[in-house]
N, C-alpha and C positions, 0 to 999 in steps of 0.2 A: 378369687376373693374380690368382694366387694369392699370399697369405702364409705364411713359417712360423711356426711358433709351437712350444717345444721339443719339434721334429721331426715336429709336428703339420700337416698343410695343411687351412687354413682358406678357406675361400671369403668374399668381401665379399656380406651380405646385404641392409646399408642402408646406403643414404647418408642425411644429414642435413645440414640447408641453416640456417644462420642467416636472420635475413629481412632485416630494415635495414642497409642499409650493405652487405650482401653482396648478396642480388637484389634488392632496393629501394636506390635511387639515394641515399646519405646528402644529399649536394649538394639533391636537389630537396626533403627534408625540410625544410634548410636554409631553402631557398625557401618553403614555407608559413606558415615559423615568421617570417617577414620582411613577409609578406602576413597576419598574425594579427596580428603588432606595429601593421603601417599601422591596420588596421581596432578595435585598442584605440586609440589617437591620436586616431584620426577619432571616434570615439564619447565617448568621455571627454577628447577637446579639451585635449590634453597637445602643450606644447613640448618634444618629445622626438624624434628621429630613430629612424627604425624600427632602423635598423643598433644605436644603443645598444642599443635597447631588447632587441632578442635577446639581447646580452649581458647584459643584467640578468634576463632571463629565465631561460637558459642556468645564470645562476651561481644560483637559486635551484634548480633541476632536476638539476644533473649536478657531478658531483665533474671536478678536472682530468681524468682518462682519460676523461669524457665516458661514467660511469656513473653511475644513478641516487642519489640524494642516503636517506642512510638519514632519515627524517621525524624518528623518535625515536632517536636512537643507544642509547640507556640501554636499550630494552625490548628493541632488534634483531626487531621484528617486520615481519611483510611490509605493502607498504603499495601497491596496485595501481596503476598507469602514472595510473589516470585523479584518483585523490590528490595526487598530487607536481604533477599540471600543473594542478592548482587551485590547489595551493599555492603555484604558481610565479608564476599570474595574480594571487593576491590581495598576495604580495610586490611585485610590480612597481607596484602601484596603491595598497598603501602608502605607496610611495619619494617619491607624489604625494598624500598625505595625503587616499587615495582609500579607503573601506572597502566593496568589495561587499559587493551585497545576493542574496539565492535567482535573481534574476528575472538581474543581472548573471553570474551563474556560467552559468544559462541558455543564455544570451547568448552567452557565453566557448565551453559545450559544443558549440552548435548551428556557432559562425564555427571551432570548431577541426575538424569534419568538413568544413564546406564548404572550408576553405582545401586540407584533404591530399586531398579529394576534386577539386581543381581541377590541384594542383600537384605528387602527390608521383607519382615514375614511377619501373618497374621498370629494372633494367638494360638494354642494348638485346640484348643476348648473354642474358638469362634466361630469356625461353622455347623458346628454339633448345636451350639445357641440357638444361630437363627432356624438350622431348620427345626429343629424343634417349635422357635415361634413360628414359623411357617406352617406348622401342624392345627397352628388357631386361626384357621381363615379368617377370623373377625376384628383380630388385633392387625396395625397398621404400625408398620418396622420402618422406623426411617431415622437416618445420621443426620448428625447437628454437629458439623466441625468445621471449626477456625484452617483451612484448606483453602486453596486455589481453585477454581475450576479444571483447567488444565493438569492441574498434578490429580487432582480427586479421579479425573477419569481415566491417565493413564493408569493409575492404581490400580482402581478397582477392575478397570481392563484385565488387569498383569491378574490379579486375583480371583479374577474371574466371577467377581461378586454382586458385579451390578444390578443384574436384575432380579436379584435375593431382596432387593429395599423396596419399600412402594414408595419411598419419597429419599432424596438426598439435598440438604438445604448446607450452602458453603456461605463465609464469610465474604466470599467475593459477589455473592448471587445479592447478598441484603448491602452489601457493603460497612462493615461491622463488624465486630470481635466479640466474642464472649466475654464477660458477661454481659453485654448489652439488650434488652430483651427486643430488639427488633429480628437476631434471628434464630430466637426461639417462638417468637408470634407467627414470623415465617411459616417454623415447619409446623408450626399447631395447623397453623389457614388450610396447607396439604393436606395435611390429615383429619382435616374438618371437625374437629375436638376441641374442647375447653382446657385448660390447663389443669384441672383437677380430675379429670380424664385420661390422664397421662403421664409417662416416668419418665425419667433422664437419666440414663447410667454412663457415669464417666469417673476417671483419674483424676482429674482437676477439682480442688475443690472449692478454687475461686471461682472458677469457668464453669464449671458445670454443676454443681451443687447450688452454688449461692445465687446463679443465673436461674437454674430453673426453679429455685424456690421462692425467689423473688415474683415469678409468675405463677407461684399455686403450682406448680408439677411435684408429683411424689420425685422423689432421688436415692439412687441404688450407689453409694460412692466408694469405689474401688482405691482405698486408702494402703498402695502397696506398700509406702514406707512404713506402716502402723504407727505412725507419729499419732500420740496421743494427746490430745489441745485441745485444754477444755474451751476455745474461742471457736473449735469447730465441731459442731454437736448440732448442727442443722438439718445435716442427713438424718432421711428414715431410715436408710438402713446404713451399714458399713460393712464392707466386708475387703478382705486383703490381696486376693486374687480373684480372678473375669471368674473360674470355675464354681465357687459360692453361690454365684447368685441362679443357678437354677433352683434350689429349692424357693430361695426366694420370690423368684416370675412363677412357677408353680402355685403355689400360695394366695401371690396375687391375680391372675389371669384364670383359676381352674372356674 
């Protein structure tokens, strides 16, 4: 399917895919961050329940909507995934009048790959997606997520998904968080497309709805908790789980 645009037809040249929470499982993230609590417990020999402990984790890392924590509010400068979740481990081990050291942060880097390397898994519908788009040589598949460099590639290593994308554009690469449209211009430049050229499907609907429609992208927004707000009615489409939206990319891409 085609768009118009004043009276112009446009063809869709990219789709763009959030990663966490939209083809990566948020639940099984969950679950590492539950198996990282056990194995700080177990190490540092803390009376504490893993279950709290993610939530003290959690509220050192993430604002209520479950975005990043700005480090320095006053400077507003960017501060890389793999900062905030040091900062997160060294608050929680304070809370136990605990002060890591170099060798404990270590420690914390080495148990936080092996836990998402054990535990964290893609949707069961997200590779049946891309290759499906991979079936329209013409469309141009590329991720737009608030990621690290270094964790993005181990990932997708572990998932073996990497060269399924023609492009991957991370937060660390523009230096910026969604919704900031420097990187979503980013992966438009990649994909050598205009914003009305192109969709953004993600969970977020600050991050990735209001992001890419602030830049003219169509938006597919994966609304799991079906929270109904009428303040959020920006999406073109809505739908409750990743599996939906084939008929939807069908529709638009045939």
């Amino acid at each position: 399917m085609t768009k118009v645009n004043n009276n112009e037809v446009i063809k869709y040249k990219a789709i763009f895919f959030d990663f966490g929470g939209t083809l990566m499982c948020a639940e099984s993230d969950n679950v590492a961050h539950l198996h990282m609590m056990k194995d700080i417990i177990q190490k540092f020999n803390l009376s504490a329940s893993p279950e709290d402990m993610v939530v003290k984790y959690n509220s050192y890392l993430f604002t209520k909507e479950m975005t990043l924590l700005d480090t320095n509010p006053e400077e507003k400068c960017f501060t890389p995934l793999r900062e905030s979740t040091k900062k997160a481990f060294k608050g929680v081990l304070t809370e136990y009048n605990i002060h890591p050291s170099n060798e404990d942060y270590h420690w914390f880097k080495e148990m936080y790959y092996k836990n998402h390397k054990i535990y964290v898994k893609l949707f069961p519908e997200t590779m049946g997606i891309i290759k499906y788009l991979r079936n329209h040589g013409s469309i141009h598949i590329g991720i737009i997520s608030d990621i690290d460099n270094d964790y993005q590639d181990f990932q997708f290593n572990v998932f073996g998904i990497k060269e399924m994308f023609d492009s991957i554009t991370t937060s660390e690469e523009v230096r910026s968080y969604k919704p900031e449209p420097k990187i979503f211009q980013m992966a438009l430049n990649k994909a050598g497309c205009q914003a009305e050229e192109s969709i953004i499907i993600g969970d977020s609907y600050k991050k990735d709805i209001i992001g890419g429609k602030n830049m003219g992208m169509s938006t597919i927004w994966i609304n799991k908790s079906s929270e109904k707000d009428t303040d959020k009615n920006e999406a073109d489409f809505i739908v409750t789980h990743l599996k939906e939206i084939f008929p939807i990319l069908n529709n638009l891409i045939k």
